[in-house]
N, C-alpha and C positions, 0 to 999 in steps of 0.2 A: 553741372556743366550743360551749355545747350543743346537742347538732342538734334540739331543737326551736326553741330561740330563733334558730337561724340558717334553719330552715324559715319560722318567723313572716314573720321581716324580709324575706326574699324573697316571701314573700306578702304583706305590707305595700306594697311598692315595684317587684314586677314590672312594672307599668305604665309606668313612667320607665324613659328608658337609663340603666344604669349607667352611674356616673362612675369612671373607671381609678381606683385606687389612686396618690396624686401619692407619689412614691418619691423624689424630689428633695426635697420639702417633708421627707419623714419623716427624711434625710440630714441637715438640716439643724438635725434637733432639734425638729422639728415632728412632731405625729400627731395626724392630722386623717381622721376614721372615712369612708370613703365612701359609706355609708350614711347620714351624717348630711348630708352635702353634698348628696346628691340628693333628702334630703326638703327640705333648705333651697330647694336649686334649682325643685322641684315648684312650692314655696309662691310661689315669686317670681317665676317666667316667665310667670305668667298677669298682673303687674303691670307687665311688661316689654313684653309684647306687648297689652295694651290700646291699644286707639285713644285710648278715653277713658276714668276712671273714677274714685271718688268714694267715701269711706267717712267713718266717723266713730269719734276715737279718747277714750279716758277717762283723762288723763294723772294719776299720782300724781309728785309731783316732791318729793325732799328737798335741801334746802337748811341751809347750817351758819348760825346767826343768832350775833349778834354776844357773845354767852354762850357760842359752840360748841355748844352744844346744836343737832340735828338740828330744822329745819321743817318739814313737809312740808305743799307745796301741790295746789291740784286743779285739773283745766281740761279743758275738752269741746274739741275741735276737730271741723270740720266739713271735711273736706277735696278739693279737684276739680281734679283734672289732664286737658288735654289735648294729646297728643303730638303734633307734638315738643318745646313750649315754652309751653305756658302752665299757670300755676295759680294756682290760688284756694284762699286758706285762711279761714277763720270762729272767731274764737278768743275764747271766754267762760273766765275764770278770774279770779284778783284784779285788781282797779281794774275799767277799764272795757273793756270787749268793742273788740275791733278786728277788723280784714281788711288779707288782704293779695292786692294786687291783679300780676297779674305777666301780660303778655299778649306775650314774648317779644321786646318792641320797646328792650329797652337797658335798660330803668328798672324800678322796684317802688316802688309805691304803698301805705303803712299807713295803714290810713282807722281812724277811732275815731269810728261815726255818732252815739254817745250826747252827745258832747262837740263834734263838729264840724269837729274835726282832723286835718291828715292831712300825711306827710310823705312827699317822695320822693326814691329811692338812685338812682344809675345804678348798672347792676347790670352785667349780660351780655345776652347773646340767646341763650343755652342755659339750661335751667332748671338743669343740673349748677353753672355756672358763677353763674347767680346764687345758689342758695343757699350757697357757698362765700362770696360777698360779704356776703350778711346773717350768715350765720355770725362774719365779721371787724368784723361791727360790735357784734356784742354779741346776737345772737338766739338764742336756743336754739331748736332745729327736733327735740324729739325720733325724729320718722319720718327724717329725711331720706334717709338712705340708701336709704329704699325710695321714696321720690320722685325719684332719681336713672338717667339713662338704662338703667343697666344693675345691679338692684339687688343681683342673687345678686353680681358683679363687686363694686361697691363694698363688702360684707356680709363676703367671703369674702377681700382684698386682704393683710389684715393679720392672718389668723388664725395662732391657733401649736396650738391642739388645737380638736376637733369631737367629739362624743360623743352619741351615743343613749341619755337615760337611759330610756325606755320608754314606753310608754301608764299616761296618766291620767285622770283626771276632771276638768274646769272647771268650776264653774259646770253639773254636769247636762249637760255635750256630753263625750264622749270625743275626746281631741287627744293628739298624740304629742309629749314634751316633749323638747328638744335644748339642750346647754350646749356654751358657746364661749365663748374667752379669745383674745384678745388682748396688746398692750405696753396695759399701763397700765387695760385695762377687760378685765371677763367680762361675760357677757352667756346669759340665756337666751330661747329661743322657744317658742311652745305653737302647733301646727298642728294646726287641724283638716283629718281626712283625708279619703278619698272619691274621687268621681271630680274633685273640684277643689280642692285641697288649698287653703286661704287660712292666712294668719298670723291667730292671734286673742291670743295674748298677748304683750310684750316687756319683757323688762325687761333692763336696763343698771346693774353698779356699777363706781361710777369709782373704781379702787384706785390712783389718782394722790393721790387728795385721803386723807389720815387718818383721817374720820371715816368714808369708805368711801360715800358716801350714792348713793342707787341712785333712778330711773327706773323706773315702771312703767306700761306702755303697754296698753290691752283695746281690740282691735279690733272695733268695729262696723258690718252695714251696709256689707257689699264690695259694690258694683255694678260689672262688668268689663265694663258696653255703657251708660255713663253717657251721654249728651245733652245738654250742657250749651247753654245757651241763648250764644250769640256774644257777647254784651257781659258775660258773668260776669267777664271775666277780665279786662277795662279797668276804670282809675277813670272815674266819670263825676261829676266834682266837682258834687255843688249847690251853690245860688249863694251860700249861708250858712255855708258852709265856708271854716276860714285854715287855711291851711300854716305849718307850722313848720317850725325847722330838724331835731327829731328830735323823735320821740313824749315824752311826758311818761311816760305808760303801757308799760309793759315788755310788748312782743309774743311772749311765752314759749309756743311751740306744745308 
């Protein structure tokens, strides 16, 4: 490696413990950069170790329509976790705006205030466990993994290569960009650095499906000492509200 690029990245990441070289993983036909693992690690341990916290994301989603031709849709999510086991999502994209209510008591609640509707899952009493259950009913949760108890763990499970492609530009912020593949999907990250590193970009292509259609996620608005008021995370039905058996409206976070 050239010893200035290998000076940079220890100036980049001296702040974090390095992570050993996994040598098992590499035996197995894996190679997975450790440097790219610690800047993943950086970006997600501050999500991990929140008590509470809250951001909002700007989802670009492609979809294959019934031409095969590529759709792609948009959607803002508003999103508030409080650990161990509650969360609250706020989700505007096509049809009509829903929430999803989740206050770690067995069940989850999708309310749709425009319309009046709302329907409820028995889920779990972990937030990991229930999002696997909306996950089997048909939800797509593009963050999930970073809403799950331990996200660098869930992130890092299934990887088979990790790589540093460098520093770049966003949008006018400098963030350090990282590619990762897995069975069946790659995936990249854009980390903004500093003394608090956060995720600001994601994107995911699913190279299961043919047409290859990929996930684009823009983080915004990390609050890591969020407040959330104690009923955010309960439905509290009004009295003009029916339950159905499942939304009409497709809760695609």
């Amino acid at each position: 490696m050239n010893k200035r690029l290998l000076s940079s990245l220890l100036a980049l990441f001296f702040a974090f413990p390095l992570l050993a070289q996994d040598n098992a993983a590499r035996s197995t036909g894996k190679d997975l950069d450790s440097f790219a693992l610690q800047a993943l690690k950086a970006a997600t341990d501050p999500i991990k170790d929140a008590k509470a916290f809250s951001f909002r994301i700007l989802t670009s989603r492609d979809l294959v329509g019934t031409n095969n031709q590529i759709i792609t849709q948009f959607s803002v999510s508003e999103i508030t976790v409080q650990r161990p086991n509650k969360l609250h999502i706020k989700f505007r994209g096509r049809g009509e705006p829903v929430e999803l209510f989740y206050d770690g008591t067995g069940k989850t609640v999708l309310y749709s205030p425009s319309v009046k509707l709302y329907t409820t899952m028995a889920t779990s009493t972990t937030i990991d466990g229930m999002l696997s259950a909306v996950e089997q009913r048909g939800m797509f949760i593009a963050v999930r993994n970073l809403l799950e108890s331990d996200p660098f763990k869930s992130l890092t499970d299934d990887l088979t290569t990790a790589y540093i492609v460098g520093r770049t530009s966003l949008f006018d912020q400098e963030v350090h960009h990282l590619a990762f593949t897995e069975p069946g999907a790659e995936w990249q990250m854009w980390i903004l650095g500093g003394d608090k590193p956060t995720v600001r970009r994601l994107e995911v292509i699913n190279e299961e499906d043919p047409h290859h259609p990929r996930v684009v996620v823009d983080f915004l608005d990390w609050d890591f000492n969020a407040s959330p008021s104690a009923d955010m995370f309960t439905f509290n039905k009004p009295s003009d509200a029916r339950e159905i058996e499942m939304l009409k409206i497709t809760a695609e976070k």
